[in-house]
Structure formats: C-alpha cells, structure tokens
C-alpha positions as CSV (number, residue, x, y, z in Angstrom):
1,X,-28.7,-8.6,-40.3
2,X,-30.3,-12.2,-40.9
3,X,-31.6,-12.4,-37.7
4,X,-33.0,-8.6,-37.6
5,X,-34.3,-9.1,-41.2
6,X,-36.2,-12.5,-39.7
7,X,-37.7,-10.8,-36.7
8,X,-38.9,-8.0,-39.4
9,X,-40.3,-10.6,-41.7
10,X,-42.3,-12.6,-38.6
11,X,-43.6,-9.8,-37.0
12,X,-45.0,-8.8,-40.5
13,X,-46.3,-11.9,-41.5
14,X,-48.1,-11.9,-37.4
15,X,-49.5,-8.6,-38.6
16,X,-51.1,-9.3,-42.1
17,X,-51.9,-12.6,-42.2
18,X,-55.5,-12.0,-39.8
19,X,-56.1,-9.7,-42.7
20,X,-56.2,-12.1,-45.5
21,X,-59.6,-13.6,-45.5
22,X,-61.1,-16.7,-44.1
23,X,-58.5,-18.3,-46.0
24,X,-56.5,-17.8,-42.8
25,X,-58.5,-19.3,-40.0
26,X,-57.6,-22.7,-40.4
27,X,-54.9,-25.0,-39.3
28,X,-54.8,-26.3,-43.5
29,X,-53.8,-22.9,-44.3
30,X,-50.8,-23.3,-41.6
31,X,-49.8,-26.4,-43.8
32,X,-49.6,-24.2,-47.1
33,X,-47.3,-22.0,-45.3
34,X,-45.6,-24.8,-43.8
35,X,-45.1,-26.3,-47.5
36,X,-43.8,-22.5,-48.6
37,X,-41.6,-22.1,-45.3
38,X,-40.0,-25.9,-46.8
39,X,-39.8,-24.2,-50.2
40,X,-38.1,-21.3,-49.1
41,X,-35.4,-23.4,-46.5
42,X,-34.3,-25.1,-49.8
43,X,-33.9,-22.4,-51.6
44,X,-31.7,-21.3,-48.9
45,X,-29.8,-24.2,-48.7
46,X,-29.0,-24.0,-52.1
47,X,-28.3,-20.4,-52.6
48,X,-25.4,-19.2,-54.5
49,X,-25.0,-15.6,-53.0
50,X,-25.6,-13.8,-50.0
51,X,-28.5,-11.8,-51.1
52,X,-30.3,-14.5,-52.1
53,X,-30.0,-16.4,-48.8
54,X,-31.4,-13.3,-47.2
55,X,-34.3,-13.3,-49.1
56,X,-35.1,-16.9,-48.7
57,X,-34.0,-17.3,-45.3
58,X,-35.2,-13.8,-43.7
59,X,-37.7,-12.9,-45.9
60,X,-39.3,-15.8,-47.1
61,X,-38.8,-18.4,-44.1
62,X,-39.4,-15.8,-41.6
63,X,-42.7,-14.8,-43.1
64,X,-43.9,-18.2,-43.0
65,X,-43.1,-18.4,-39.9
66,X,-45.2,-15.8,-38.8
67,X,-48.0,-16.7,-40.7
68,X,-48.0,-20.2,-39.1
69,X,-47.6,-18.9,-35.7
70,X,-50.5,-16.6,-35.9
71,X,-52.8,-19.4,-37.5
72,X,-51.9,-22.0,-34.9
73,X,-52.9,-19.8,-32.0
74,X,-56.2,-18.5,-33.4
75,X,-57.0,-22.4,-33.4
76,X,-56.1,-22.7,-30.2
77,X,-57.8,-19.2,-28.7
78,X,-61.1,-21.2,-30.4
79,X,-61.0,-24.5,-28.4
80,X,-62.3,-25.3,-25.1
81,X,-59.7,-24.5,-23.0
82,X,-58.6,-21.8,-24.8
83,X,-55.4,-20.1,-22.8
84,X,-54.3,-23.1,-21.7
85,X,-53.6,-24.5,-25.4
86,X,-52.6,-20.7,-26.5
87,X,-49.6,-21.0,-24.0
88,X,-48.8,-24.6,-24.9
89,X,-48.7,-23.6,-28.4
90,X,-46.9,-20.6,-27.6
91,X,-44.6,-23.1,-25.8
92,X,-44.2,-25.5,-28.2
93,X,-43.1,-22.7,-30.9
94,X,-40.2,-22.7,-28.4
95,X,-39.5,-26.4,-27.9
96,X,-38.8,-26.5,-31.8
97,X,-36.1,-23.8,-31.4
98,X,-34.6,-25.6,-28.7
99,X,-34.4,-29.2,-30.3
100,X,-33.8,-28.5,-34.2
101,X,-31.3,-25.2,-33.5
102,X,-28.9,-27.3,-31.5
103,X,-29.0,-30.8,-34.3
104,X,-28.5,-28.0,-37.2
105,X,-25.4,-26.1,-35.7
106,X,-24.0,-29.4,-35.4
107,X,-24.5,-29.9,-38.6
108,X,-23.5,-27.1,-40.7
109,X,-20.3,-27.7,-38.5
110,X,-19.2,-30.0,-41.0
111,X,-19.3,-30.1,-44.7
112,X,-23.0,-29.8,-45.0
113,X,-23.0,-26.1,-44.3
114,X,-26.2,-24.6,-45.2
115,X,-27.6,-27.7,-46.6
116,X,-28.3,-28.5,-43.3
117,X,-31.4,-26.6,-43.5
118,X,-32.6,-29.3,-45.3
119,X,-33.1,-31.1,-42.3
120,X,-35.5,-28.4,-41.0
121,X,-37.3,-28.3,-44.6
122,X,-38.2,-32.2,-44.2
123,X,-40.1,-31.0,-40.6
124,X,-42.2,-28.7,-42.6
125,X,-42.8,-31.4,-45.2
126,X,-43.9,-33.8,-42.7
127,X,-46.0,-31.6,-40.5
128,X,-48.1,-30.4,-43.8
129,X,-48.4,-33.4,-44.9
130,X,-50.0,-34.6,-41.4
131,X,-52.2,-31.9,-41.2
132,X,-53.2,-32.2,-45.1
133,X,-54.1,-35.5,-43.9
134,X,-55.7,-35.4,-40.5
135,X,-58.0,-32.9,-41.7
136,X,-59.1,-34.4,-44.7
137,X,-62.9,-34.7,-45.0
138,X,-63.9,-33.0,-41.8
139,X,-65.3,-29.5,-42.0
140,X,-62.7,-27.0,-40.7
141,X,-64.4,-24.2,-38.2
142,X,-63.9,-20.7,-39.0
143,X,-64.8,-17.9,-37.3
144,X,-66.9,-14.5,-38.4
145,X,-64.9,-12.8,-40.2
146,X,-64.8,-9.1,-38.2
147,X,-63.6,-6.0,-39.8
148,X,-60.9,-3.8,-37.9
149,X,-63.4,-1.3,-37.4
150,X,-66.4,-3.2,-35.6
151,X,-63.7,-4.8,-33.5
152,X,-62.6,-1.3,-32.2
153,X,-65.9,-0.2,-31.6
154,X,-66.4,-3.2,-29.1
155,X,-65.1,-1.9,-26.0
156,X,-64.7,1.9,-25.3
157,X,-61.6,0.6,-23.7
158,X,-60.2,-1.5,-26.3
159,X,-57.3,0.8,-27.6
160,X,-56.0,1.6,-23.5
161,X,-55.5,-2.0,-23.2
162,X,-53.9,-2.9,-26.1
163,X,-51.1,0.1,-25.6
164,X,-50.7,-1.5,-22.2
165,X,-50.4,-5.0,-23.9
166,X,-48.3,-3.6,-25.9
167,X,-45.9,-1.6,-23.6
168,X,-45.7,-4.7,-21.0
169,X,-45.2,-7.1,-24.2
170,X,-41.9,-4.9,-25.4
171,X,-40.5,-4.0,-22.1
172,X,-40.7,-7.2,-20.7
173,X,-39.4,-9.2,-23.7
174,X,-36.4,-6.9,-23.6
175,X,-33.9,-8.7,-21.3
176,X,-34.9,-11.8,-22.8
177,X,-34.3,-11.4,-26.4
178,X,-30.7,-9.5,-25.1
179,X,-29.9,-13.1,-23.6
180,X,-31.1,-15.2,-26.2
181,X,-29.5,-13.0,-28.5
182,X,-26.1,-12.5,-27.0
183,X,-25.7,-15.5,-24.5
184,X,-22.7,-17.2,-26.3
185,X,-20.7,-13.5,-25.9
186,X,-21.8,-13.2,-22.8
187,X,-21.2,-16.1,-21.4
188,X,-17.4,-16.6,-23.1
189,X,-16.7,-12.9,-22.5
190,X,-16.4,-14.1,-18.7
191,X,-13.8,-17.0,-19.6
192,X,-16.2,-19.7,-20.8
193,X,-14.9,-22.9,-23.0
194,X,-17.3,-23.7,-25.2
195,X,-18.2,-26.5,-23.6
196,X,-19.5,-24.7,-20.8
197,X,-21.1,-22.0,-23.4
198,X,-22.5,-24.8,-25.3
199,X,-23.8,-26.2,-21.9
200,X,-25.6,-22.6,-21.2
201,X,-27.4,-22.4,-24.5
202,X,-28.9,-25.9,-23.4
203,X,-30.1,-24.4,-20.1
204,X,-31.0,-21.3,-21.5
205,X,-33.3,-23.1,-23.9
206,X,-34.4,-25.7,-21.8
207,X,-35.6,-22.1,-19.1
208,X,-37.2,-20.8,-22.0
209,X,-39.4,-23.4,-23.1
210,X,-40.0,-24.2,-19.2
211,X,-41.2,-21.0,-18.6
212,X,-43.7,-21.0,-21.6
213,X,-45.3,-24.4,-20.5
214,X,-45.6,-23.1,-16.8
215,X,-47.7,-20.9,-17.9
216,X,-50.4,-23.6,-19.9
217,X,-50.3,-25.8,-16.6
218,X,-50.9,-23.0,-14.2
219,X,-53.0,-20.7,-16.4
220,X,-56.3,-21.8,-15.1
221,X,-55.0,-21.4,-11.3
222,X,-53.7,-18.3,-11.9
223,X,-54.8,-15.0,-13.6
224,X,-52.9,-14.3,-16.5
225,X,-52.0,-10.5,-15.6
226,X,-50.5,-12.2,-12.3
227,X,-48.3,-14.4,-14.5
228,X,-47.0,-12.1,-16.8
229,X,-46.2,-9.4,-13.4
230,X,-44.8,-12.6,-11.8
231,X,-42.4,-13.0,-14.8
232,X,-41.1,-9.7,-14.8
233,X,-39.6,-10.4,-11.0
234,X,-38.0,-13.8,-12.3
235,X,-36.5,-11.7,-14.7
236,X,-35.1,-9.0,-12.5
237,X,-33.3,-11.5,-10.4
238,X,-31.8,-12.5,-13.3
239,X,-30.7,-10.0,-14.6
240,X,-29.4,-8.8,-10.8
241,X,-27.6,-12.5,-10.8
242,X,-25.7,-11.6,-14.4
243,X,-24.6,-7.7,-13.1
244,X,-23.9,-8.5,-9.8
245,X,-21.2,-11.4,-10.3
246,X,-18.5,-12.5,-12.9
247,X,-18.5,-16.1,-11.9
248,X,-19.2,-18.5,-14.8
249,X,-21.6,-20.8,-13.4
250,X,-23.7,-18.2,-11.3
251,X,-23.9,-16.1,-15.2
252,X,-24.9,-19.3,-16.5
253,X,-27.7,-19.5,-13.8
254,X,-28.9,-15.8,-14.4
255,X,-29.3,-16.3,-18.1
256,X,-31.1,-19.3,-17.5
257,X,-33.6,-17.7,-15.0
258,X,-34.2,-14.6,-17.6
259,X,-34.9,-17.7,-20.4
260,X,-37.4,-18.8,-18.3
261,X,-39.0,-15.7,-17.3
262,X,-38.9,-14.8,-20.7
263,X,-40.9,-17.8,-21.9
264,X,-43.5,-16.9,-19.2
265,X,-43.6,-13.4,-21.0
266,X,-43.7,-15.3,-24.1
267,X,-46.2,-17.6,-23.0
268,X,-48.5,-14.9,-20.8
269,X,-49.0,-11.8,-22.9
270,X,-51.0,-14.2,-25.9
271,X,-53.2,-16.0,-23.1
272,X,-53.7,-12.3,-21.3
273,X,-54.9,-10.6,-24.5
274,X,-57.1,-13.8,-25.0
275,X,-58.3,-13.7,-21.6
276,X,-59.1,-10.1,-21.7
277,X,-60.8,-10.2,-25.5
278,X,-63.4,-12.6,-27.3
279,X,-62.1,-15.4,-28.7
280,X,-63.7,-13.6,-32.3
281,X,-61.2,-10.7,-31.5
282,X,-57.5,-12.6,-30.5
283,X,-56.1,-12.6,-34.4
284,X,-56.6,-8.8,-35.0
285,X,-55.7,-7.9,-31.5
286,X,-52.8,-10.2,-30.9
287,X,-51.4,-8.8,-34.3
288,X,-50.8,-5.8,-33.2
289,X,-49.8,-6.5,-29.4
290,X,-47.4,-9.1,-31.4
291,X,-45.8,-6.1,-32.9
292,X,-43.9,-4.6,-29.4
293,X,-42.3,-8.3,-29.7
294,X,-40.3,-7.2,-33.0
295,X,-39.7,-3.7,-31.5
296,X,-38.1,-5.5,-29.0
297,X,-36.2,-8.3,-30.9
298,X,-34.9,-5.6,-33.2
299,X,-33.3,-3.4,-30.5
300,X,-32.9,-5.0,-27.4
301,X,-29.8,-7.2,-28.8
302,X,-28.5,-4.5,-30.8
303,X,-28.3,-1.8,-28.3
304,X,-26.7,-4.3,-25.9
305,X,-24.2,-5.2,-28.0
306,X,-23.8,-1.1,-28.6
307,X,-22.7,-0.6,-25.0
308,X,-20.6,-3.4,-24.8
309,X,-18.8,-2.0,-27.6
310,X,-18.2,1.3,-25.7
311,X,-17.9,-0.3,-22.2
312,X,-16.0,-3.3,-23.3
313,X,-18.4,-4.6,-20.8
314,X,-21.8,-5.9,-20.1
315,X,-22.7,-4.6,-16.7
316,X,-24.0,-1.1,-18.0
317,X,-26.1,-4.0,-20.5
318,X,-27.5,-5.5,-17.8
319,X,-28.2,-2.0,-16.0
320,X,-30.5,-1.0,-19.2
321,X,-32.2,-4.3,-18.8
322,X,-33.0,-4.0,-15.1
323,X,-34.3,-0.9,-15.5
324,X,-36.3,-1.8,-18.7
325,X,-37.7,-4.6,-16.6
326,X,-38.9,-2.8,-13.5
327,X,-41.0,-0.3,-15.9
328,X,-42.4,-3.2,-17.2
329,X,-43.5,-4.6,-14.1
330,X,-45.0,-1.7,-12.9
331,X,-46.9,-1.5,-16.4
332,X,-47.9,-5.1,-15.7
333,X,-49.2,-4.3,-12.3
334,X,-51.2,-1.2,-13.8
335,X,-52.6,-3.8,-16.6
336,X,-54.0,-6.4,-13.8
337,X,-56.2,-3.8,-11.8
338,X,-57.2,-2.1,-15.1
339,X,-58.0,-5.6,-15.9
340,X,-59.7,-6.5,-12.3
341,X,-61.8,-2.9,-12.4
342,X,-63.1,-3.9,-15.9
343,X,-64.2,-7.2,-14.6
C-alpha cells in the first residue's frame, strides 16, 4: 500500500506541477520541494502511527518527488543538448535509488528503524542548499508560459502521438516495474539465500541505471523511437530467460537484462516525447505521457503477485509480461514511422 500510494502521489505531483505557474520552471523551485520532501522524510521518521507515516512518506515524500522530477527535466529539455541531459537526468533519478536504497535497508536493519530516513532527509538538505546557493544572483530562465489549450492546437497530430506515447510508455514499463517490484520473491522463490538475492537487487539496479545512461550516450547516434523499440527486445529476452529456466543464476541474469531494458524505457520515452515536441511543449506533454508510468507501477506488480498467488508460480507472470512486451514493441515500431512520415 506504501509503495502503491507513492507511485499515486509521483505521478500526481508529475501531472500538476507544469500547471502551477512560472513558479515551476526553475531548478530553485526543485530546491523548495527538495526542502519539503526533507520535511516530510522526518516527519516519517518520527511518526507515531501507521497512518501518519503513510501520509508523510506516500503522500507527502512521493509528491515531492514528482514535483522535482518533472522540474529537473524541463531544465534539461531547455539546454543545448537537450535529450541527451533529459536521459542522464532521467538516469540519474535512478542512480539515487540504487545507492541510497541499499545504505538505508542496511540501516533500518538495526535499531534505527525508520529513523534511517534521516539519512535520505540530510540529501535533500544538502542538494537545496547547493542549489539555493549556486543560483544565487543569476537570473533563472523560464520559458513562456503556454496554456493547455494553444499547445493542443499546435499540431493536428498532437493527441495521436501522445496515446501512442502513452500506450508504448505503459506496456513497456510493465515487465520492468513487475521485476523491480517483486525481484526479492522471485528470485528466493527459486531457492535463493539472501546473499545471492541481495547480490541480484545489486545487479538489477546496477541494469537499470545502465540502461538509462545508454540511452544519454547514444541518443544523439541513435533516434530515440529506435531506442525505445530496441528496449522492448532486451526486455523480451529477459523475460524469455526468467520463464524459460529455474536456475538461480540464469533468473538472476533475466532480471538484470529486463532492469536494463527498463531503464532504456525509462530513459527513452522522456527524450522521444522531447524529440518529437518543442522544447516550450515537454512539461505539459510529458505530464500526461508520465501518467501510463503510474498505470503501470500500480498494476503491473500487483497483478503479478495475483497470479502467483493462484499458480503458486511465476511462469504464467512472466507469460503476461511477454505478451505485454511484444504489444509494446509493435506499438513502438508503429510510433517510429508515424514519427519518420511526420518528419
């Protein structure tokens, strides 16, 4: 319920916050939310009941969240090399989870418990503060502020490729979020210590945050449609590695390769809808792509961890996901000549 309640709260926060005002548009206003996020993690930390963790931690921390997220790549959709720095952003997002997430478990193993959030409150602190700092005195650029309506009135074709966007962004994310969701289960359902499931979170993070920075370094090589297509096959092998064999190690290497295809996903479907609108029209249209991401993350773990419950297995799981995966491909595919014939 945390972790559903979070997604709910990010994609939320990814959705409004374009719609507050110039307020929004610079990277200071990611250090308010930063300061809040640290406000809300203590609060957390601290909590004396269940109900109000949730609504620090889900509601308050996740919204933050999204609001920073969503701030930090509209900066970097208006600099120079703008889909490079949208996927390195996108990536770094990523990195954080797999650096802090680890340190924290280890510490609310002990007798810190929450308190270890703390930890992760002191990083918002610290990164405010910088920014607070570093921008100091400079005039921060912000773009024309568009209304919805002009920017749907744009391109006749505006609404056909965000639907696509859209569908490609939820079907594609699926497997991943199942994995990153449910790796620990899987991985000890097959006879894992959890030494070796504690190894596979490592490589499943270290995947994911690979596969988001491919995509920055090869970017402006590659066509983003490609990418994201590209992604959906690493995926589907995979996913055909997990259903197809029981052995520890080889699961271990199929959840990693989904991480990583996932982070490409991750990654590509932000530097495709930059690539495909102006840089003026990325906060208002990435909001809403943003939004199949949260369909996804609220029902791809959950219905995975239905059929397990009536399989007592994962294979039928993994079936789902394939399946889910080639559709998204072919949407993918359908996307890039959309995309070519428009060019």
């Amino acid at each position: 319920m945390v972790f559903s309640l979070s997604i709910l709260a990010f994609t939320v926060a990814v959705y409004l916050t374009p719609r507050m005002g110039r307020f929004t548009q610079n990277l200071q206003s990611g250090a308010v939310f930063g300061v809040l996020a640290a406000v809300a993690l203590s609060v957390a930390a601290i909590s004396s009941s269940f109900i109000m963790f949730v609504a620090a931690f889900s509601a308050g921390f996740g919204f933050c969240s999204g609001a920073i997220y969503i701030i930090v790549l509209n900066s970097a959709s208006q600099s120079g090399r703008s889909r490079m720095m949208t996927a390195f952003m996108v990536a770094t997002f990523g990195l954080g989870a797999a650096i802090l997430g680890p340190l924290v478990r280890f510490l609310s193993a002990g007798d810190t418990g929450l308190k270890a959030l703390i930890v992760i409150a002191a990083c918002f602190v610290i990164s405010a503060t910088f920014t607070f700092v570093s921008t100091r005195g400079f005039a921060i650029q912000t773009v024309q502020t568009i209304s919805p309506s002009s920017v749907k009135s744009s391109s006749p074709n505006r609404n056909e490729l965000i639907v696509l966007l859209w569908l490609v962004f939820c079907l594609g994310s699926a497997a991943g979020l199942m994995t990153l969701g449910l790796a620990v289960s899987i991985i000890e359902y097959r006879g894992a210590s959890v030494w070796s499931s504690g190894i596979t979170l490592s490589a499943v993070a270290i995947g994911n945050t690979v596969g988001r920075l491919s995509v920055g370094i090869v970017d402006e090589k590659i066509k983003s449609s490609i990418i994201v297509a590209v992604a959906m096959l690493i995926i589907g092998t995979g996913i055909l590695v997990c259903g197809l064999t029981s052995s520890i190690p080889m699961t271990a290497a199929g959840l990693t390769v989904i991480a990583a295809g996932y982070g490409m996903v991750a990654s590509g479907v932000p530097a495709l809808t930059q690539s495909i609108f102006e840089s003026n029209q990325f906060r208002h249209t990435y909001s809403i792509v943003f939004s199949a991401w949260g369909v996804a993350g609220l029902s791809a773990p959950w219905i995975a961890g239905r059929l397990f419950d009536t399989w007592n297995d994962y294979s039928l799981a993994f079936a789902v996901a394939f399946g889910v995966t080639i559709m998204a491909f072919l949407f993918a595919l359908f996307l890039h000549f959309r995309c070519e014939r428009r060019a």
